[in-house]
C-alpha positions as CSV (number, residue, x, y, z in Angstrom):
1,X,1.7,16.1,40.2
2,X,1.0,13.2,38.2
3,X,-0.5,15.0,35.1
4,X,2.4,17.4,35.0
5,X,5.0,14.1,34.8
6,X,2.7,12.5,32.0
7,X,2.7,15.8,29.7
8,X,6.4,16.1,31.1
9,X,7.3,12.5,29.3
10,X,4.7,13.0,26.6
11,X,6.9,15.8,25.5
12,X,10.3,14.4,25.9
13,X,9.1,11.6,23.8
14,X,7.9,13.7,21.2
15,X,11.3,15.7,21.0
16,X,12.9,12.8,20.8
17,X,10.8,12.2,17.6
18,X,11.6,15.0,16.3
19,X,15.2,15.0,16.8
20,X,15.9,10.9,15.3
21,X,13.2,12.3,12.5
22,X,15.7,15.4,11.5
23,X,18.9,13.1,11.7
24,X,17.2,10.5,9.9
25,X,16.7,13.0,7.1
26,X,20.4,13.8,7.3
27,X,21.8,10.8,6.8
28,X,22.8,9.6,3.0
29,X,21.6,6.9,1.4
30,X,24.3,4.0,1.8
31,X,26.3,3.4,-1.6
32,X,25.1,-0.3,-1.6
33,X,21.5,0.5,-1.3
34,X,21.5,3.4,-4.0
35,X,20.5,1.6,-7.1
36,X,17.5,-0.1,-4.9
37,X,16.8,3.6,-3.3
38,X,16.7,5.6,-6.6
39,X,14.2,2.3,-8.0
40,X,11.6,2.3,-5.2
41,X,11.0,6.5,-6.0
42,X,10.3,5.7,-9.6
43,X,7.8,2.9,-8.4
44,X,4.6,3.3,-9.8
45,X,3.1,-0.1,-8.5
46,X,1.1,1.2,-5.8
47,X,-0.6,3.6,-8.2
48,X,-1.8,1.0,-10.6
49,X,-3.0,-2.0,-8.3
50,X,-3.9,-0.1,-5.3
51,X,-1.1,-1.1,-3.4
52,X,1.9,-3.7,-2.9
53,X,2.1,-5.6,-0.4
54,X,5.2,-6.8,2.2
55,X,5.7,-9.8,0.5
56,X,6.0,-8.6,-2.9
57,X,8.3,-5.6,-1.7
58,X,10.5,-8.4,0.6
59,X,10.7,-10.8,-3.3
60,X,12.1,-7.2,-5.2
61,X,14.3,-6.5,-2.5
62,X,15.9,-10.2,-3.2
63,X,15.9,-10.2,-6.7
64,X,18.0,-6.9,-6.9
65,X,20.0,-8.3,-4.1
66,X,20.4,-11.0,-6.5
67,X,20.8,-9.1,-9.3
68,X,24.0,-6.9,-8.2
């Protein structure tokens, strides 16, 4: 009895994944976050030092804030 309510949850939680995952991709990018959007997929940053880390993504993020 107890398995069958474990793989019972495990599976809710997993289409509950799913679902948020699919609306997530539905959603539009919000007008005030476009320019900063469309300039994070033309980064090439991680590519050429082997990766960025938080703190230098968090000081972009304010100078475009700063910026617009």
């Amino acid at each position: 009895m107890g398995s069958i309510l474990g793989f019972g949850l495990l599976f809710v939680f997993m289409a509950l994944f799913v679902v948020i995952s699919v609306l997530n991709k539905k959603t539009p990018v919000p007008e005030s976050c476009q320019h900063a959007y469309m300039e994070a997929q033309s980064c090439e940053t991680c590519a050429v030092s082997g990766g960025c880390s938080f703190k230098e993504a968090l000081d972009l993020m304010k100078e475009i804030k700063v910026n617009d």
